[in-house]
C-alpha positions in Angstrom: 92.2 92.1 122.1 90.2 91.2 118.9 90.8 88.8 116.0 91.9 90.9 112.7 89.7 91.7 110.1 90.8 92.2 106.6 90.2 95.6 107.3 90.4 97.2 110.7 89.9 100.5 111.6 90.5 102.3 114.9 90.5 105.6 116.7 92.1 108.8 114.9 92.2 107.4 111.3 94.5 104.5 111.8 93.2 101.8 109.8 95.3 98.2 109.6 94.8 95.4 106.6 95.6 92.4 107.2 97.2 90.6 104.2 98.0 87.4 102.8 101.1 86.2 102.4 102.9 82.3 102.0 105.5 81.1 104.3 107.2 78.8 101.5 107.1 77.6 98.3 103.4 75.8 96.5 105.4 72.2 97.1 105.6 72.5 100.3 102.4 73.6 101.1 101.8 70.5 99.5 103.2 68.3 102.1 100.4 68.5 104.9 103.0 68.5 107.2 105.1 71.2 106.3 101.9 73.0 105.4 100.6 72.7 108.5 104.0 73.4 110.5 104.2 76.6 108.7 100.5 77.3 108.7 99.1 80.6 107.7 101.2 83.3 106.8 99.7 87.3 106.8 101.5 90.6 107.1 100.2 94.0 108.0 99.6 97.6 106.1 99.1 100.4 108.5 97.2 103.7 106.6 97.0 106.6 108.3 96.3 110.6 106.9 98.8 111.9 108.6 102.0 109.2 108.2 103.5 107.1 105.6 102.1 103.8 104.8 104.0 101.2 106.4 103.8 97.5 104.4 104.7 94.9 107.5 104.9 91.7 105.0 105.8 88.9 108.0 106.9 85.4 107.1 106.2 85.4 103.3 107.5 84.3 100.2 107.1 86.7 96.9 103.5 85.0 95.8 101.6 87.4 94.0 99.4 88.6 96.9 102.5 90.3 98.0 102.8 92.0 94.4 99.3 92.9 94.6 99.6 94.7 98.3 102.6 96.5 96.7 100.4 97.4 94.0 97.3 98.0 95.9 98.6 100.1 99.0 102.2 101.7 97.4 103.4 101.7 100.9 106.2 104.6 101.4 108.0 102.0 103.7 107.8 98.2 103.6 109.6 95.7 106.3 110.6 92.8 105.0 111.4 89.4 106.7 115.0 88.8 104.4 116.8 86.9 105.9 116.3 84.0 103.5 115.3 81.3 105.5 115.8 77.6 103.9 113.8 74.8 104.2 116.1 71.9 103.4 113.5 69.8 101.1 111.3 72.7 100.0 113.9 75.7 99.6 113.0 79.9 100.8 110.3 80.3 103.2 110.8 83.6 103.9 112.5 86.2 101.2 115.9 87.4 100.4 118.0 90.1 99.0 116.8 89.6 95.4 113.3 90.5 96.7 114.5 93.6 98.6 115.9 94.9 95.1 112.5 93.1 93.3 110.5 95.3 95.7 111.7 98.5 95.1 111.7 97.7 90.9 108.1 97.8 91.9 107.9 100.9 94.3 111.3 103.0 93.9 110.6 105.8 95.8 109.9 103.0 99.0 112.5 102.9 101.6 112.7 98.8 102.6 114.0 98.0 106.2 115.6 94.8 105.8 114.5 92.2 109.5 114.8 89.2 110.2 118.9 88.3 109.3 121.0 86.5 111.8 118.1 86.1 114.4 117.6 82.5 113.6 119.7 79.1 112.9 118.3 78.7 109.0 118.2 82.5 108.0 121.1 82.4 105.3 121.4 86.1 104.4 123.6 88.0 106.7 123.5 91.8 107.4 126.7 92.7 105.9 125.8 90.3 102.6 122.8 92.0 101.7 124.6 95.8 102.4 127.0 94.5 99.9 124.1 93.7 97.2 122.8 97.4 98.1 125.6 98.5 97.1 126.5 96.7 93.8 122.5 97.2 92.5 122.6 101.2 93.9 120.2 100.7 96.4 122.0 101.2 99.7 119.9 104.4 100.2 116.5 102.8 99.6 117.4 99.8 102.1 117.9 100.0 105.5 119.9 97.4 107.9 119.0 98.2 111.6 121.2 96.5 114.2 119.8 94.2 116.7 117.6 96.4 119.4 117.8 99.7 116.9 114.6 102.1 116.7 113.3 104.0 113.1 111.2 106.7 113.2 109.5 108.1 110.3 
């Protein structure tokens, strides 16, 4: 086990950034104890010669060293926690479906797998709402809902 680096590299090419992300908005951040709940927030970009780029983004709101990773690494396949998570005083602390469609304005050619809906008490966005948003915004072919327990290979 070893403490991540910004960048990490390991056997056979595989090399994994760690990135920054923000688990809610600037105010609450600005409540030391929310902050401090919440804590640090990073996700994961995994390069490899031989495999799509895969953009893990974790517990994040869209702050722009998300944009910037997008920008930075044009990951073929992003993973996004949106299930759109509400803190009652402070709002989203994770993102949402107008981030999944936000995303892919930025990269179109990425396919986004869609995590983190109906797993906990405050995520707001369901599975079957945000297939409905694919559908009215033409992405549903870009965006992918697994089912609790499913397995993607790329």
């Amino acid at each position: 086990m070893r403490v991540l680096k910004d960048e990490n590299h390991f056997v056979d090419g595989l090399t994994i950034y760690k990135t920054d992300g923000q688990h809610g908005s600037n105010e609450l951040y600005a409540d030391a104890q929310w902050g401090e709940l919440l804590g640090d927030a990073c996700g994961l970009v995994f390069t490899h010669h031989d495999e799509k780029t895969l953009y893990i983004a974790g517990d994040t709101v869209w702050v722009k060293p998300y944009a910037r990773n997008l920008q930075r690494f044009k990951p073929e396949i992003v993973v996004l926690n949106t299930g759109y998570a509400v803190n009652d005083l402070y709002g989203p602390i994770i993102m949402g479906k107008e981030d999944t469609l936000r995303t892919l304005k930025m990269l179109p050619t990425a396919t986004v797998v869609a995590s983190h809906m109906e797993s906990i008490n405050h995520c707001l966005l369901t599975r079957a709402e945000l297939r409905e948003f694919t559908l009215e915004h033409g992405i549903e072919d870009k965006v992918l809902i697994p089912a609790d327990g499913e397995t993607m290979v790329f």
